[in-house]
N, C-alpha and C positions, 0 to 999 in steps of 0.2 A: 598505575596508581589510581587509587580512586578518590576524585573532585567533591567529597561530600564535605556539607556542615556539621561540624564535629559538635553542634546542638542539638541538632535533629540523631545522632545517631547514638547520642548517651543513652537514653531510655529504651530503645532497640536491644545496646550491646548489652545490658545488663539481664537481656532474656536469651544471648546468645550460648550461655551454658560454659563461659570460660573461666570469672570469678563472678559471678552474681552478687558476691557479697559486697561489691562499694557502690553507692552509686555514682561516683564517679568515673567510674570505669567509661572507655570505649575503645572501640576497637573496627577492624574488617568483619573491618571485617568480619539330673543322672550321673554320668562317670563325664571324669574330664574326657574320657576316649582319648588315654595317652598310646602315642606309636598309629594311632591310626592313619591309614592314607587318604592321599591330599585327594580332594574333590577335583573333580577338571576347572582349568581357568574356562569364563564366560567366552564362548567363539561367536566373535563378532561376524556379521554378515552384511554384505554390503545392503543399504536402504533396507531392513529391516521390516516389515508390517502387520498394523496391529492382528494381533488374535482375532479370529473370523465371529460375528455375532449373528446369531439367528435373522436378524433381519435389520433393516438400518432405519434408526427412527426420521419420522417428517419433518420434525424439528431443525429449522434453517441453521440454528446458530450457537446450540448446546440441544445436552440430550435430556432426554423426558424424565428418563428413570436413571438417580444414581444410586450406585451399588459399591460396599470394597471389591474392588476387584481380585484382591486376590482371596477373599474369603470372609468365612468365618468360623469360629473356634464352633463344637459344637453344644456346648452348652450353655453358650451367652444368648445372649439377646440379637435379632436380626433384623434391622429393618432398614429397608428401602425407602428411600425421598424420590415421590414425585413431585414436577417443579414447572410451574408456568411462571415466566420470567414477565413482571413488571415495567418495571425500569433497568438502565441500565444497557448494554451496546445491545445485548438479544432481545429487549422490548418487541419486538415486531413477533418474536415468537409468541403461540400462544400454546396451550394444552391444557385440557381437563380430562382427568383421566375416567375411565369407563368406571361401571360398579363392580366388576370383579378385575381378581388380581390374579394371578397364578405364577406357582412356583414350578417350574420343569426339569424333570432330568434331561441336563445335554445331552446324556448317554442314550436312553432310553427314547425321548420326548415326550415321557409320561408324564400328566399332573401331580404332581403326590402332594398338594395342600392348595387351597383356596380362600380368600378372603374378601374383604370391602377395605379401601385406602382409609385411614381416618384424614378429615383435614386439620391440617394443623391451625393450633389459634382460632379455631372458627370460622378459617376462610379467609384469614388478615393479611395485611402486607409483613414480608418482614423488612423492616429498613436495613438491615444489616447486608444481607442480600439482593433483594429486590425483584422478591419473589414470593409466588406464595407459592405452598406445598403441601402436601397431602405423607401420611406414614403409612406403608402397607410391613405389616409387623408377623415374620414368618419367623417364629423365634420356636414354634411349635417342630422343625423339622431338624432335627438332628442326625438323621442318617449319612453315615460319610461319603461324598462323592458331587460331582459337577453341576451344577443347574444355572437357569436365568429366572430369572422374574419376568411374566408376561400380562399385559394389559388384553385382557380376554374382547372387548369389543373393539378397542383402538387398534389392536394389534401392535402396537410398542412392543420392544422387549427391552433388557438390562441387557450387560455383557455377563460374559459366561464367568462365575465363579465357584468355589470350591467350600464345600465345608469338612473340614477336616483337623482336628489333634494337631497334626504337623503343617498347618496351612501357612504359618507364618514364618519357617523355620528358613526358609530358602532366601525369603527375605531378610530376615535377620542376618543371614551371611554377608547376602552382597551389600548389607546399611554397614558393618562391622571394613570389611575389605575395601570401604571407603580410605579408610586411614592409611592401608597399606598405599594406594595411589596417592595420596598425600604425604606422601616419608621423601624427604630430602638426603639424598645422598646414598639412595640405597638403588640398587639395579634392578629394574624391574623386566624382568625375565618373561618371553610369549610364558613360556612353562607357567609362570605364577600370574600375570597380568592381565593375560590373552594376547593374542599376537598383535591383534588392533592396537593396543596401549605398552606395547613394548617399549623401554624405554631405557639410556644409561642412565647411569648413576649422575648428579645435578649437582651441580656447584661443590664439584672436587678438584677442581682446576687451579692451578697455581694461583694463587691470590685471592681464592674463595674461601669456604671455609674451614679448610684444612689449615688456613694459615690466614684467618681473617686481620684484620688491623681496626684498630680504636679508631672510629668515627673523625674523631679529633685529633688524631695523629696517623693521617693516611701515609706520612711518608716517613712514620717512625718503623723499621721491620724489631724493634726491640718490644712494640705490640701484640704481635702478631699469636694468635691462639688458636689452637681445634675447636672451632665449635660446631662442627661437623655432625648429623646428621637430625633427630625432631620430625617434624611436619611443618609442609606449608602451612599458613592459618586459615587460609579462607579460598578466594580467588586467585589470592597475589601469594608469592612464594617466600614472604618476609616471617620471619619466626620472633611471636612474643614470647619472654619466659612466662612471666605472669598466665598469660591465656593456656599455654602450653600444659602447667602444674595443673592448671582448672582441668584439663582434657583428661591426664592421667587420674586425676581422680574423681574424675568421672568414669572412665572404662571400668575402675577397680572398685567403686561403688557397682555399677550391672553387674562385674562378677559375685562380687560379696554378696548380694541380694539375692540371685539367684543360682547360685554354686552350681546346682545339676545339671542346668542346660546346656554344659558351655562346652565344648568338644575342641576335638586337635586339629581336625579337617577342613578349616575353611582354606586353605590353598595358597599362605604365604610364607614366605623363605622358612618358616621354623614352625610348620606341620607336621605332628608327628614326632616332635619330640617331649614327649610327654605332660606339656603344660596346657592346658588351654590357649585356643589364638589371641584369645580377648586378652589375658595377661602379656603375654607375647608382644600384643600391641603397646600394652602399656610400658612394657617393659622395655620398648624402644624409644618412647617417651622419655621415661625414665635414666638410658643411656644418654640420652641428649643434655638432659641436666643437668647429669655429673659434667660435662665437660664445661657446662655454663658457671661451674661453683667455683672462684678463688679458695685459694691457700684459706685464707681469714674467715670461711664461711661464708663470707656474700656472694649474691651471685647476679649476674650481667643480664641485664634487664633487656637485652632484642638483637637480633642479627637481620639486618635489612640486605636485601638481595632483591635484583633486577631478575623480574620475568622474562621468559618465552616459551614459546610451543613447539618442539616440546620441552619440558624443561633444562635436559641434558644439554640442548644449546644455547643455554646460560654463556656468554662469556665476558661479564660483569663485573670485576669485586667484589665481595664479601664484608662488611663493614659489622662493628658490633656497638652497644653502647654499653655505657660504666653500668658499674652494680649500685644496685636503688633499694631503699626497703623492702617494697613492696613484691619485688621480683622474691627476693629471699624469703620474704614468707609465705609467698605461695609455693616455692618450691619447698619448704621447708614440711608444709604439707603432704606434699605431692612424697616426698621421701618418708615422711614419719607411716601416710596409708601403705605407698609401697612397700614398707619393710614387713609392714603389719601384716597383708598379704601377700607378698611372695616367700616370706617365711616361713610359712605353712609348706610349703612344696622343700623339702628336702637338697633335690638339685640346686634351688638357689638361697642356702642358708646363708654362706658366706654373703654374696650380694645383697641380703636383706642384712646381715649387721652390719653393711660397711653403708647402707644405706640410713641406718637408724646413727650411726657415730654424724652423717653429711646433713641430717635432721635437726639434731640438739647441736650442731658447731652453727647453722643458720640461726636456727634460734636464738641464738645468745650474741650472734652476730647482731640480728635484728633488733635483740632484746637493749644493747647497747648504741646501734645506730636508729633511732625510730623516723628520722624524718631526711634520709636520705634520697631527696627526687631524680628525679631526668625525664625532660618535657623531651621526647621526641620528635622527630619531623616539625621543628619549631626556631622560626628563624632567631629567636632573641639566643640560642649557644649555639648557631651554626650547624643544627641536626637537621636541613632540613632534607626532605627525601629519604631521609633514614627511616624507614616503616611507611604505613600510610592512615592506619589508626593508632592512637594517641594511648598506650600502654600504662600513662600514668595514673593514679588515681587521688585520692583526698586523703584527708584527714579520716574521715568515718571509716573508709573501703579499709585503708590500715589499719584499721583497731580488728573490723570482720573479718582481716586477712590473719589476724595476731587471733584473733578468736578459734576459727578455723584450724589453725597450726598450734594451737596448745590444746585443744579439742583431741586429735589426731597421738599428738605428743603423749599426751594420758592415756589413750585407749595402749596405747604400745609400752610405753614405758612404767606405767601405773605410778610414776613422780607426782605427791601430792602438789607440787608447787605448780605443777600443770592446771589440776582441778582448782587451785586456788584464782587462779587468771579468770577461771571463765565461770564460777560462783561471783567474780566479783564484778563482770564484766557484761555478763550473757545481757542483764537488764537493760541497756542498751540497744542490743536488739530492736528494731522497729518491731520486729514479733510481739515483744514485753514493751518497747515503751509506748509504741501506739496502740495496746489492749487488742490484742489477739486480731495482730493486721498481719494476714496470710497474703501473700503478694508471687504470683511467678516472676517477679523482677527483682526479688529477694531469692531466688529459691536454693540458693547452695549455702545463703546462711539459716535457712531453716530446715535446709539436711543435715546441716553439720551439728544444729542443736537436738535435734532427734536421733543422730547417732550418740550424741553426749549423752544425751537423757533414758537411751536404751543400755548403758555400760550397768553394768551392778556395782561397779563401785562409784556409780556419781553419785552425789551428794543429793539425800532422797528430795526434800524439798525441791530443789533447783530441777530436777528431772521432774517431779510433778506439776510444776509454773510452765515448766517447754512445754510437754506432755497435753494440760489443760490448754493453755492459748491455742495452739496451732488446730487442737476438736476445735474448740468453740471457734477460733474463724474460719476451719473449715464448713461448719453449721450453720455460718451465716447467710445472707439472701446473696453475697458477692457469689457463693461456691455449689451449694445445694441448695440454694433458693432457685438459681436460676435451670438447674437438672430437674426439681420437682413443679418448677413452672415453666416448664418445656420455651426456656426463651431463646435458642433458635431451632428452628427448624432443621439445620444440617447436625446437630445435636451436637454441637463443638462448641458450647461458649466460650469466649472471651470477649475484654472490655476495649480492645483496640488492639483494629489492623495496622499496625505501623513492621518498620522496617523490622525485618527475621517473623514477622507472624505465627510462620509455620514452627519454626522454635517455642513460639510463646505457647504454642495447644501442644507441644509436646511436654514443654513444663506443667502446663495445664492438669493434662493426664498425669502425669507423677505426683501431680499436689493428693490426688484424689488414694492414688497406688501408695503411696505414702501411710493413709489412713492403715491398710489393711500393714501393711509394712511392719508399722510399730506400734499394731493392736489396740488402735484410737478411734474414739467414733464409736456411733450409736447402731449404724447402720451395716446389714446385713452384706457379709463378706462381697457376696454374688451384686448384689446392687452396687459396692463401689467400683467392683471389676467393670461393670455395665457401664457407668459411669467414664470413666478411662476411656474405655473401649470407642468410647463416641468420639475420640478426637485421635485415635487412630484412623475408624474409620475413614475422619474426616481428609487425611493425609494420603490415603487408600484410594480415596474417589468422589465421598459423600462430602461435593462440596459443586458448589453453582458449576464449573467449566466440569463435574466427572471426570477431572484428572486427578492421576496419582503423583503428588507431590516430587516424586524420586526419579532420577533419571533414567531412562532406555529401560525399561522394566518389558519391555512385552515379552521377553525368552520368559520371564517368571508369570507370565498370565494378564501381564495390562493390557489393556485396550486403547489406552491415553496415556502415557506420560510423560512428564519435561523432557524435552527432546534439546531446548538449548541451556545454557547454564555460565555465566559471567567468571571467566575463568582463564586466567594465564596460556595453559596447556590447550583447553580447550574452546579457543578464541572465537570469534565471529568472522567467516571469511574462510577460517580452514577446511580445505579439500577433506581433510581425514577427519576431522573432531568436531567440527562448529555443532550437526545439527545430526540428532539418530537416525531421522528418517532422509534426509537430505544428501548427506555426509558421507563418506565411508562404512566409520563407525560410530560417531558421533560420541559423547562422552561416556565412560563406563557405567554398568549400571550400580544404585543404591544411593546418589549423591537425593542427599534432602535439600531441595531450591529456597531461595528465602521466604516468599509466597507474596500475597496480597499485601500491597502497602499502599494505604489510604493518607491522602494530602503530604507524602512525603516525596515522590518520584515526580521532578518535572522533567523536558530535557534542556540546554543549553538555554540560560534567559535570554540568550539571543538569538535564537532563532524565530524564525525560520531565516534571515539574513544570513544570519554567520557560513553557513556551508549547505550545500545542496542535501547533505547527509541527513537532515531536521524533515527535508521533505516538505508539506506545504502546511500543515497543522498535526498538533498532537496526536501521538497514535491514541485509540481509540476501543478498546480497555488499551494501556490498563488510567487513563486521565480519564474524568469524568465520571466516576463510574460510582454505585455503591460499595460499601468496605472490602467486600467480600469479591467483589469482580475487578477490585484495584489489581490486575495481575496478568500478566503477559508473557508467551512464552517463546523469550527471545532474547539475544546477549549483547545486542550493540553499546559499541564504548560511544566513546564523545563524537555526537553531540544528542545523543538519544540517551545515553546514560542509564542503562539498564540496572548496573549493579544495586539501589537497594530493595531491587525486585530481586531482581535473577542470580543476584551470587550466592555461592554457597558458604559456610562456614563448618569448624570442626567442632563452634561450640553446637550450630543446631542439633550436627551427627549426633554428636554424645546425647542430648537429652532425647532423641530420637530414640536411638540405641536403648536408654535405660529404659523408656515408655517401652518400645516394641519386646524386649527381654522380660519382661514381668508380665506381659502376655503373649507369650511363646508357652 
C-alpha cells in the first residue's frame, strides 16, 4: 500500500489518463493482420547491457549529447540537445560543445551531414532543468538506417539510433504488452510472457476473486461474486472500476484513431485471431466489467487485493466494494465505445449488442441514482485497506462522467435524448466555462467533447463552440506560445513536474495530435506532428538523465533505461525482478515510470531516526533538485518512499499508447 497524501496526489491522478474528467478524482496510483503469427515473447538475459556506443562521453554524471534513442521517423524534425548542467546533482559537470557537429553512419562511419549546435535562449539558464543547451538540428537526413551524432572537436558522441518508417513500431508492441503483464487472473505463459515473467494465474484461489465477499460483510458467503479478472492498476494489484472504464477507453480511442496500424502479432493469449491485440486488450477490460455490473445496471466500484511477487502467490482474500454512481458511468462509457467498436468486427456482433443493452441499463441506473458514493480505504464505513487510492470523485467529476457517457451513448445509439444531455450540459465544461481553458488535467473531457463535436449529427452549433475553444486555447501562449518561443530546451513543455509527470507530456503531446485529429488549428499538419513529437522524444531520451522513460528497453536499442520501477511483482530486493541490469531479469520491458516529481517525493518525516533504511540524508536527485532532475531510478518502499517517482500506472500506459500510436 502506498503511504501518500491523498492532496498531493488529486492533481497528479487527474493526468494519469483513467477518468480525467473530475477533478476530484485520485487514484495509484494498414490491415488488422488477422490470423497472423504471434511475435516471439521478449527473452530475458541475465544482467542485460546497454547497447555499445562509439565512445563514452567525459562527462562525470550525465551525458553530453541526448538523443531518442530509438530513433526517428524520417520525415520529422531531428534534433539533438547538447547540455552543460548548471545546477543541480551534475553541477560539477561541465561541456561546451565544439563548432561542428556531425551526423554518422554506425554502419559505414561515414559523415553524411554536418552542422554548428545553435545555443538555445542565447546562452540562458533553463530553471526548469538546470541547464543550458545548445540544438544541433539534422532534420535534413532522411535516409533510413543507424547513426550517432558526433562532436567533431570534443569528440562526444550520442548513442547509436535509427531512422526509419518502422522505427517506432517495436516500441509500440512492448508500451501495448504492458497491459497483458498487468491482467489479473489470466496465466501468463514463458510462450506469451517470456520465460523471466512467467507467471500463474493471480487471485483465483478460494476466497479471491472468483468468489470475492462485500468489504462489509466478510463473513456473509451470501456476498460472495466473480469479479475475476481486469488489470492491476498501478503498482499495487487492487482494481478500480472507475479507472479501469477510463483504460478501456482509452485503448479503443488508439485504435479508433488510428485503425491501420494495429496488427494481430503482438504475442498475447488471442494473436492471431483475427482482431487486432489493442482491441483484444481492451476487450479483456471489458470482460472484467461485465462481471462488475449488477442485475439493476449498477456496478461495483473496486476489488482490493493484497500484493506479492510474484503475483500468483497472492494468498489474501478478495474483498469488493458496493456499486457507486460514478463507477456506473464510467463503465457505462466504457460499454456504449466498446459496442461502438467492436461491432464493427463481425466475430464479435453479439458481444457488442449485449454490450450496448449493459450501457443504457447503466445509464438509467445512474440516470436514476446520481449521487450514490463509497469513500474507500476510509475509516469513517470501515473500508479501510480496501484500495489505496481514493476512487471516489465529486460532484463536478459526476456530471463529466454523465457527459462522457451520453457523449458515447449518442455516437452509438443516435437517441436524441443522449445529444440532449450534452447540448445542455457540455457549457459546463471548464473548456466553455473558463473560455477556451485547454488543460492536460482535463484531457478526456476534451476528447470526449471533440468526439461529440466530430459526429454529424451533433447539434451544429454545439460542435462549432467545442470545435473553436479547444483552437483558440490550443493557440494560446499556455500551448504554441510556449513551441514558437522555444521555452524549454528539451523541447517538452509543461507547466509542472508533479507526481506522473511523464503522463502529463504524453497528454501534452495528444493535446497537440488532437489538432490535426479533428482538423483544427491554423497550423501546418507537419508542424503539429513536430510539435508531439518533441514530448516523445522527450520520454525516448531528450531529457537532463538521457534516459528512456520505459523499462529494460536496451533489446529494443536503449542505451539508458528505468531499470527499477515501484511495483508489487517487481519489488525492491527481488533476486529475479528488482533491477534490469542488477537482477535476473529485472522488470519486463515498455512500462512507462512516473518520472520527475518536484516538491512532492520526501522519505519518512522521520528519518533519518526511524530506521537505518533512510540512510544518513536524502537521496540526492531526486531531493533538491531542479524540476526536471526531481527523479531517481530506484524502487524502495518505506522509509525511502519511491512510489510518486517510481511507480508505474495503466493510466500513464494508455496516454503513452495513444501519443506513441499517432506517431507510428
Amino acid at each position: 500500500m502506498k503511504h501518500d497524501s491523498m492532496t498531493d496526489r488529486r492533481k497528479f491522478l487527474l493526468a494519469a489518463g483513467v477518468n480525467l474528467l473530475a477533478l476530484g478524482l485520485a487514484g495509484c496510483g494498414g490491415s488488422t493482420g488477422g490470423g497472423a503469427a504471434a511475435s516471439p515473447a521478449p527473452t530475458p538475459s541475465p544482467n542485460p547491457t546497454p547497447s555499445p556506443t562509439p565512445t563514452a562521453s567525459t562527462m562525470l554524471l550525465g551525458p553530453a549529447i541526448v538523443v531518442d534513442q530509438f530513433g526517428y521517423l524520417p520525415a520529422l524534425e531531428k534534433i539533438a540537445v547538447i547540455r552543460d548542467p548548471q545546477t543541480g546533482f551534475d553541477a560539477s559537470d561541465s561541456f561546451v560543445p565544439g563548432a561542428t557537429y556531425e551526423v554518422v553512419n554506425a554502419t559505414t562511419n561515414a559523415v553524411v551531414f554536418s552542422g554548428a549546435p545553435a545555443a538555445w535562449n542565447g546562452g540562458a539558464q533553463d530553471i526548469s532543468s538546470g541547464d543550458k543547451a545548445w540544438h544541433f538540428d539534422f532534420s535534413d537526413v532522411t535516409a533510413e538506417g543507424s547513426y550517432f551524432i558526433r562532436d567533431a572537436q570534443r569528440q562526444q558522441v550520442s548513442p547509436t539510433f535509427a531512422i526509419s518508417a518502422t522505427v517506432y513500431a517495436p516500441v509500440l508492441k512492448a508500451a501495448v504488452r504492458y497491459f497483458f503483464y498487468q491482467r489479473c487472473g489470466q496465466e501468463k505463459t514463458a510462450t506469451n510472457a517470456g520465460a523471466g515473467w512467467a507467471d500463474g494465474a493471480a487471485f483465483v484461489a478460494p476466497g479471491q476473486d472468483r468468489n470475492a465477499r462485500l468489504y462489509s460483510a466478510k463473513n456473509d458467503p451470501s456476498t460472495e461474486r466473480d469479479v475475476s479478472g481486469g488489470w492491476f492498476d498501478a503498482g499495487d494489484c487492487n482494481k478500480y472500476t472507475s479507472w479501469a472504464a477510463g483504460y478501456v477507453v482509452a485503448l479503443l480511442q488508439a485504435y479508433a484513431q488510428r485503425p491501420g496500424i494495429w496488427t494481430d502479432d503482438f504475442n498475447i493469449p488471442e494473436s492471431g485471431n483475427g482482431i487486432p491485440d489493442i482491441v483484444d486488450e481492451a476487450k479483456w477490460g471489458l470482460d472484467w466489467l461485465r462481471r462488475m455490473q449488477l442485475a439493476n445496471g449498477s456496478v461495483l466500484s473496486i476489488v482490493g487485493e493484497a500484493g506479492a511477487s510474484p503475483p500468483s502467490s497472492a494468498t489474501q482474500p478478495s474483498y469488493y466494494g458496493p456499486a457507486n454512481t460514478s463507477a456506473t458511468l464510467a463503465t457505462a462509457s466504457a460499454f456504449a465505445f466498446g459496442a461502438k467498436v467492436l461491432g464493427a468486427f463481425p466475430a464479435l456482433a453479439s458481444y457488442a449488442a449485449d454490450l450496448r443493452s449493459r450501457a443504457e441499463l447503466a445509464w438509467n441506473w445512474a440516470d436514476a441514482n446520481p449521487k450514490v458514493l463509497f469513500q474507500n480505504n476510509d475509516a469513517s464505513n470501515g473500508s479501510e485497506g480496501l484500495g489505496a487510492g481514493q476512487q471516489e470523485t465529486d460532484d463536478f467529476g459526476r456530471l463529466m462522467l454523465k457527459l462522457q457517457a451520453a457523449v458515447y451513448l449518442f455516437d452509438l445509439t443516435a437517441n436524441p435524448a443522449y445529444r440532449a444531455f450534452v447540448d445542455s450540459n457540455y457549457n459546463q465544461t471548464h473548456l466553455i466555462a473558463w473560455n477556451n481553458y485547454v488543460t492536460p488535467y482535463e484531457g478526456d473531457t476534451q476528447l470526449v467533447l471533440l468526439h461529440y463535436a466530430s459526429l454529424p449529427t451533433a447539434t451544429p452549433n454545439v460542435a462549432a463552440a467545442i470545435k473553436s475553444a479547444f483552437a483558440s486555447g490550443m493557440e494560446s501562449g499556455s500551448f504554441w506560445g510556449k513551441v514558437s518561443g522555444k521555452a524549454d530546451p528539451y523541447r517538452a513543455y509543461i507547466t509542472d513536474y508533479i507526481w506522473g509527470s511523464n503522463s502529463v507530456k504524453s497528454i501534452w503531446g495528444n493535446l497537440f495530435l488532437d489538432l490535426n485529429q479533428f482538423g483544427l488549428g491554423t497550423h501546418p499538419r507537419k508542424d503539429v506532428v513536430n510539435a508531439a513529437a518533441g514530448y516523445l522524444h522527450y520520454l525516448h531520451g531528450v531529457n537532463p538523465f538521457g534516459k528512456v522513460y520505459l523499462t529494460n528497453m536496451y533489446g529494443l536499442g536503449a542505451t539508458n533505461s528505468v531499470n527499477q520501477i515501484f511495483h508489487t511483482w517487481f519489488a525492491d530486493g527481488s533476486a529475479k525482478w528488482d533491477d534490469a541490469k542488477k537482477s535476473t531479469f529485472g522488470p519486463p520491458p515498455g512500462f512507462l515510470v512516473g518520472g520527475p516529481n518536484y516538491g512532492q517525493w520526501d522519505w519518512d518525516s522521520r528519518c533519518p531516526q526511524i530506521s537505518p533504511l533512510c540512510g544518513s540524508e536524502r537521496p540526492q536527485p531526486p531531493y533538491g533538485q531542479p524540476p526536471q532532475k526531481s527523479y531517481k531510478d530506484f524502487n524502495d518502499g518505506w522509509p525511502l518512499n519511491s512510489w510518486p517517482i517510481a511507480e508505474v500506472s495503466n493510466g500513464y500506459q494508455a496516454n503513452y499508447i495513444r501519443m506513441l500510436s499517432r506517431l507510428v
